[in-house]
N, C-alpha and C positions, 0 to 999 in steps of 0.2 A: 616440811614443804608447804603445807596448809598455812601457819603462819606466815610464810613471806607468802605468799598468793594475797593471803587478805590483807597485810598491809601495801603491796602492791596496789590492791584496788582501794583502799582508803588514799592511800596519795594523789593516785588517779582521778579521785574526786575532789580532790582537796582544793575548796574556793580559790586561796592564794596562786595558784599555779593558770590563772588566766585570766584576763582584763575583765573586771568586772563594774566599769562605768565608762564612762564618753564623756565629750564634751562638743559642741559645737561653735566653731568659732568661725564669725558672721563678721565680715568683714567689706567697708564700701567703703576704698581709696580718693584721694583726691584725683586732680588731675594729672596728676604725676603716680600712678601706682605704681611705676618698679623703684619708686624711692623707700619703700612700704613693707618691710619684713617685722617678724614675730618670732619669737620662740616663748617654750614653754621651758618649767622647771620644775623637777621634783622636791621633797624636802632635804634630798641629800645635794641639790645643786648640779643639780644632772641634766643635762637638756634631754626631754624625753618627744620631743614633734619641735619641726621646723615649717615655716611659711611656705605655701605655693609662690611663686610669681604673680603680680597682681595687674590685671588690667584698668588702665583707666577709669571711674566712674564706675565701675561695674562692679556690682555685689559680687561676693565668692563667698561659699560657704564650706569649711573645710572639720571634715566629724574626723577627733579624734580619740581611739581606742586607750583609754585608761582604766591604773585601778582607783579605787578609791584611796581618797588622801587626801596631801594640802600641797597645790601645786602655785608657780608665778605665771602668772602668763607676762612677757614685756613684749611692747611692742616699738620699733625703731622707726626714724623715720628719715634718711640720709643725710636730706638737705635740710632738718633741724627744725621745721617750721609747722610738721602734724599732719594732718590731712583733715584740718577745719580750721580754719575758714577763709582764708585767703585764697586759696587757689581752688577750690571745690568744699561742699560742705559732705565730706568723709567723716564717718563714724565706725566704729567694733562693739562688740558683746561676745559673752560669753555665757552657753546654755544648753540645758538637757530637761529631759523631761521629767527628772528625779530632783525635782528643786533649785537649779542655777539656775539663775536670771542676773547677771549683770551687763550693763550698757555703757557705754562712753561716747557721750556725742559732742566732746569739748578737747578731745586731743590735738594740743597746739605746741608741742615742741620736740623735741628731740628724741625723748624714749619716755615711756609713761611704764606704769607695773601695776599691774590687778593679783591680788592676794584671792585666791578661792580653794574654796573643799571641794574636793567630788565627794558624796554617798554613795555607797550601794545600790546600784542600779537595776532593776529587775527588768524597766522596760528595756526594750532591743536598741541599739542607735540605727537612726533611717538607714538605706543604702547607701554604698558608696556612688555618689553623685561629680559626674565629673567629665572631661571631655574624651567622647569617647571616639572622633574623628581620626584618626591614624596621619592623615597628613597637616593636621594643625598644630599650634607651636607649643596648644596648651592639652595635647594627647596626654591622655594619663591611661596604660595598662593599667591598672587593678580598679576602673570605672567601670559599673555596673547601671549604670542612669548617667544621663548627662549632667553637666556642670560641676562634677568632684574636680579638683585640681592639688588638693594638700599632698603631703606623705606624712611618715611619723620616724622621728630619729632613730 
């Protein structure tokens, strides 16, 4: 019984067993934001986070809980034409505080792809940021601060 207890709590602790990086994905649509979806992808081709809805001109910033690894992020854009430059100048990124820093301020067609690693993360990801108004369109339960609006697949 001693043995299964302590490997009990060795599993218990066991890194793999809980997200252990984030990413943040910083996002200002054109003028057309519900043209404007995202998803993410693991290495096994997994969608693992999908896009909030996106407001007009309006930055959104949507923290997502990952482990570490090599994920896609793609981003769509309906009506084919980006969210730079013709109809508003819309741009994305993708970042944490453990070494991401990628920007895109030239997305102009139809679906683009960003190849990134998450590392091991030690810092915390901010709070869940997000609207936390109960009769607005962009309510989100699990917001702890305002202006979250993501989920995760």
């Amino acid at each position: 019984m001693k043995h299964l207890s302590t490997l009990l709590l060795f599993l218990l602790s066991f890194p793999s067993f809980s997200q252990n990086s984030w990413v943040n994905v910083e996002l200002l649509p054109d003028n057309y934001g519900s043209e404007t979806t995202w998803e993410i992808y693991n290495s096994l081709d997994e969608v693992v986070a999908l896009s909030p809805s996106y407001i007009n001109n309006t930055l959104q910033v949507t923290t997502v809980p990952l482990d570490e690894g090599d994920y896609n992020f793609v981003i769509y854009d309906e009506f084919g034409d980006g969210i730079c430059c013709g109809f508003g100048e819309g741009w994305f990124g993708l970042s944490n505080d453990c070494g991401l820093d990628q920007y895109v301020y030239d997305f102009a067609g139809p679906t683009s792809t960003v190849f990134f690693t998450l590392e091991q993360c030690a810092q915390p990801p901010p709070p869940m940021v997000g609207c936390m108004d109960e009769t607005a369109l962009n309510f989100n339960p699990e917001a702890d601060q305002n202006n979250y609006t993501g989920q995760v697949a």
